[in-house]
N, C-alpha and C positions, 0 to 999 in steps of 0.2 A: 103386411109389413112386419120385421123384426127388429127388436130392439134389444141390443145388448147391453148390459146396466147392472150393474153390482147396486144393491139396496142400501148401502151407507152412501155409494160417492152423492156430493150435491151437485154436480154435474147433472148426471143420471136423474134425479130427484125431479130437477129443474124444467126436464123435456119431460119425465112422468108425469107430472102436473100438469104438465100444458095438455099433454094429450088426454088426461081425462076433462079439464076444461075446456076443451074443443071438444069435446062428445068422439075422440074416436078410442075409444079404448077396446069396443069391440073388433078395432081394423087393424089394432099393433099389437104381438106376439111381442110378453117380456122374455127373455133368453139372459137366464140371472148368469153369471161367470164372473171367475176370481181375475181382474187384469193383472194382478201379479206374479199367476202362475202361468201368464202366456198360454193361455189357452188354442190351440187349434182353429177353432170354429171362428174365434173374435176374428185370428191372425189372418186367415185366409181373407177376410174380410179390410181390415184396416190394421193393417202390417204397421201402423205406429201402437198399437198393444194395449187401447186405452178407451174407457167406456164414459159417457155412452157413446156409441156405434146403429144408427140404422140403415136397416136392410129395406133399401123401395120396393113395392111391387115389381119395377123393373128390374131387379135385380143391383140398381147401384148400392153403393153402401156408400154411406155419408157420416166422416166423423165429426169429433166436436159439436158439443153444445148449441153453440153458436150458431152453425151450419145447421145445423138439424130443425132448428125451433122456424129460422129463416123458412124451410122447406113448408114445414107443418103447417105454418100461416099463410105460405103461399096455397095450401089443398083447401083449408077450413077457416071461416070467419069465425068469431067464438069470443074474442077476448074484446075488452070494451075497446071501442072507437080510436081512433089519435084525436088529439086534439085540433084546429081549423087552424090555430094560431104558430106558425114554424119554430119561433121559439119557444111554444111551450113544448113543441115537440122534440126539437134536438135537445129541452131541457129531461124529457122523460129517457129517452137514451142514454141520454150522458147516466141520470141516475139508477138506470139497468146496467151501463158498464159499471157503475160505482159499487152497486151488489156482487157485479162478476169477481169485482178485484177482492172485496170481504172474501166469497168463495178462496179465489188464489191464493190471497194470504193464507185461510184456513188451512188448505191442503195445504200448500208447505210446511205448516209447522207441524201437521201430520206428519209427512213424510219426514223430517228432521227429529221426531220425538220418537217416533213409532219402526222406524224403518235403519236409521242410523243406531251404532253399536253405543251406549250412552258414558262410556269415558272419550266421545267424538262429538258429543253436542255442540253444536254452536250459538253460543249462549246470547249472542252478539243478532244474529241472524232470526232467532226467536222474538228478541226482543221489538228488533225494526219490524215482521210483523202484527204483532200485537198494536204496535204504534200504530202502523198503517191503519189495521181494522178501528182502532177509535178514533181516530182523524177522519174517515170515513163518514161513520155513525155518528160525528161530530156535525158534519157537511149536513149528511142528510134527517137530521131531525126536526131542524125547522121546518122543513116540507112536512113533517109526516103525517098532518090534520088534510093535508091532501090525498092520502092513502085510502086507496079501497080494501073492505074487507067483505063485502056482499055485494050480490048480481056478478057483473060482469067485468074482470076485474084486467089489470095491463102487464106486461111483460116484465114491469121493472118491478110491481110487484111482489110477482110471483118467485122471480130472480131474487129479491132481498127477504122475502121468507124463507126460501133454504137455504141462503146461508145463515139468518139467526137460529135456524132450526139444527144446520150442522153446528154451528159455533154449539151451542146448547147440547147435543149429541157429543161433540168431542173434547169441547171444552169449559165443562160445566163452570168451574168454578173461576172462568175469565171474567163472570159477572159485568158481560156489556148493557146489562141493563141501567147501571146505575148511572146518573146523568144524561139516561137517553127516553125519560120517560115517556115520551109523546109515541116512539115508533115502540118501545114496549109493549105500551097499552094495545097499539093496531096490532103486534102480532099476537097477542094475544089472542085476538078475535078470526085473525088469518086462519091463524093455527088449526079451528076447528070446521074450515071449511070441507068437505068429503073428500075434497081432492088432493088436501095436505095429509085427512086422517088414513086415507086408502094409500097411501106412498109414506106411510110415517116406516124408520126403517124397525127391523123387529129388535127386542131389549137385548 
């Protein structure tokens, strides 16, 4: 398999992880590209211009995040268990979407800071990010004494370690830690798992 993946997005980040915690790292080819130079090779593949992107053994290619992790868990068992009880499980989903959405908000205020010409910022649109991601990490900190950081750990996870690990990459000095001590502490200890340290993106 191929994976196409730029080394900052958390998108990208999110399925490299998974794939080294599922032991297949020896069966997916990273294929690093810039998606904002519209690359060739991506495009022919998933003509929406946007990484990550893998390439099946059979040939399909499968965009989005989402889509792809779906795939991966369907080939390899790897990641701990579900839970027996249905609400604790649609509660662990719910808190893998709640990671996804910290990611989205991320990248947007990437794209609006980094991308946008800056007498065009909108300052208004920053802002209800930033709210978003601490309403978030508001939600989820009561839980976080339920957080794995060793053996075998879950999707929602692995999903809300890169984004405090991109928030921390792009947004140092948003300082989501403060008031959020309990999921601080756990990534902390995430953080230095092989599979966060071998996908950390480079300085």
């Amino acid at each position: 398999m191929k994976l196409y993946c730029s080394l900052t997005s958390p998108y990208a980040r999110k399925v490299r992880v998974l794939i080294d915690e599922l032991g297949l790292r020896q069966s997916v080819t990273e294929v690093v590209v810039d998606p904002w130079s519209d690359p060739t090779e991506l495009l022919h593949g998933n003509p929406l211009g946007k990484v990550p992107a893998l390439a099946t053994d059979d040939g399909l290619v499968l965009p989005d995040s989402r889509l792809i992790t779906d795939y991966l868990l369907a080939q390899r068992d790897g990641l701990a268990p579900p839970p027996v009880a249905a609400a604790a499980r649609w509660r662990l989903a719910r808190d893998a979407q709640f990671a996804d959405g910290i990611i989205d908000a991320a990248v947007a205020m990437v794209i609006e800071t980094m991308k946008r010409p800056q007498q065009y910022l909108w300052q208004g649109w920053l802002a209800r990010q930033r709210q978003a991601i601490a309403r978030t990490l508001e939600v989820l900190e009561p839980g976080a004494a339920a957080l794995c950081n060793d053996e075998r750990v879950g999707l929602h996870e692995i999903a809300l370690g890169c984004a405090l690990a991109y928030l921390d990459l792009r947004f140092p000095r948003l300082d989501w830690r403060g008031g959020h001590l309990r999921i601080s502490a756990w990534y902390d200890g995430f953080a230095e798992r092989p599979s966060m340290r071998r996908t950390r993106p480079p300085a």
